[in-house]
N, C-alpha and C positions, 0 to 999 in steps of 0.2 A: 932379837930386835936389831934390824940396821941403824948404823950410826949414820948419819944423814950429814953430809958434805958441803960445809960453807963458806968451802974457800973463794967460789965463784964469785957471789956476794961480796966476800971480804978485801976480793981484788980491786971490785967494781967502784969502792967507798974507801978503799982503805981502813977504817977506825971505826967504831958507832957514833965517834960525835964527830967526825963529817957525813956519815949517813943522815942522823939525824938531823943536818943541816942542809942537806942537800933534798931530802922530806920536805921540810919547814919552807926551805922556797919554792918547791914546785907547787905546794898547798899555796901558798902566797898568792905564785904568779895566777893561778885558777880561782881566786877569790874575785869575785865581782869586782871592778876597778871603782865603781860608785863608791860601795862600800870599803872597797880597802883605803882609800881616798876621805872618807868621812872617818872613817876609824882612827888614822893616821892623826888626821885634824884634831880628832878629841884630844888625842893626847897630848902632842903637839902645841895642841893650844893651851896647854894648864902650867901654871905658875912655875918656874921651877921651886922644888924642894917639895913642891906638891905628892902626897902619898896615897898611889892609887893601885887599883887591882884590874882586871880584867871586866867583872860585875859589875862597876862601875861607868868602864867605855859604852858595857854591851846595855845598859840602861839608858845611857844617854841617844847612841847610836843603832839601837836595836841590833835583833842576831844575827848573824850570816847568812845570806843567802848559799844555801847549802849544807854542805856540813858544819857542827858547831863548835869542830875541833881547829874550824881555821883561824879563831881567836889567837888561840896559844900560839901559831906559828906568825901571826901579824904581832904578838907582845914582842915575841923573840927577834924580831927583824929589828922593832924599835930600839930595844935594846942592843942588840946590836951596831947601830946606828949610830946610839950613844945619847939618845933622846931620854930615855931612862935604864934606871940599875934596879938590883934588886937588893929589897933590905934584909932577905933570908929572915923574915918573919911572914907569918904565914896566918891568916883568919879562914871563918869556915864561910862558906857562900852563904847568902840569906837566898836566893832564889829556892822555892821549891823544890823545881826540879833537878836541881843541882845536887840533891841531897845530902848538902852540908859538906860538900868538896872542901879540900883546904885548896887556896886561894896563894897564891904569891903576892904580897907586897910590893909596888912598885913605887920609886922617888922620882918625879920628873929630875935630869940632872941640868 
C-alpha cells in the first residue's frame, strides 16, 4: 500500500488548528449573511453569564441555509470573538435528528 504524502497540505495550513480555523471561516464567510446576522444576534443578545448550546440558537433562529455544519463554525467565530467560552461541559441534543449528539456548553461572557 502507498503512503500517501501530506506535506502539501501541511505547507498550505501549517498546523490542524489553523487548518481548522481557516475551514471554520470560509464556512462562515458562505453562510447566508441573513442568517449569520441573525445567529450572531441570538447570541449576542443573551444575558451575560447566560448558559447556552448551539440547539438553542438553532431553535430560536432556525437551521442554516445549507449546510447544518455551519453552526459549529458561527459558535467558534463567537467564541472567538470573545462573546462566549466554553464551559467544557457537555449535554446530549434533544433534537431528534441530532441523535443525541453531545452538545457543548456555552457561557455568554
Amino acid at each position: 500500500m502507498k503512503k500517501r504524502n501530506n506535506r502539501k497540505q501541511l505547507d498550505l495550513f501549517g498546523n490542524g488548528d489553523q487548518a481548522k480555523e481557516v475551514g471554520m471561516d470560509q464556512v462562515r464567510a458562505n453562510t447566508d449573511e441573513d442568517y449569520r446576522s441573525a445567529f450572531d444576534n441570538a447570541v449576542i443578545g443573551k444575558p451575560h453569564g447566560f448558559h447556552l448550546t448551539s440547539e438553542i440558537v438553532r431553535d430560536e433562529v432556525g437551521d442554516p441555509p445549507g449546510h447544518p455544519s455551519a453552526v459549529g463554525a458561527l459558535m467558534n467565530a463567537l467564541a472567538r470573538a470573545g462573546y462566549i467560552q466554553p464551559t467544557h461541559t457537555q449535554v446530549k441534543a434533544q433534537r431528534v435528528r441530532s441523535h443525541s449528539a453531545k452538545l457543548e456548553v456555552w457561557v455568554r461572557t
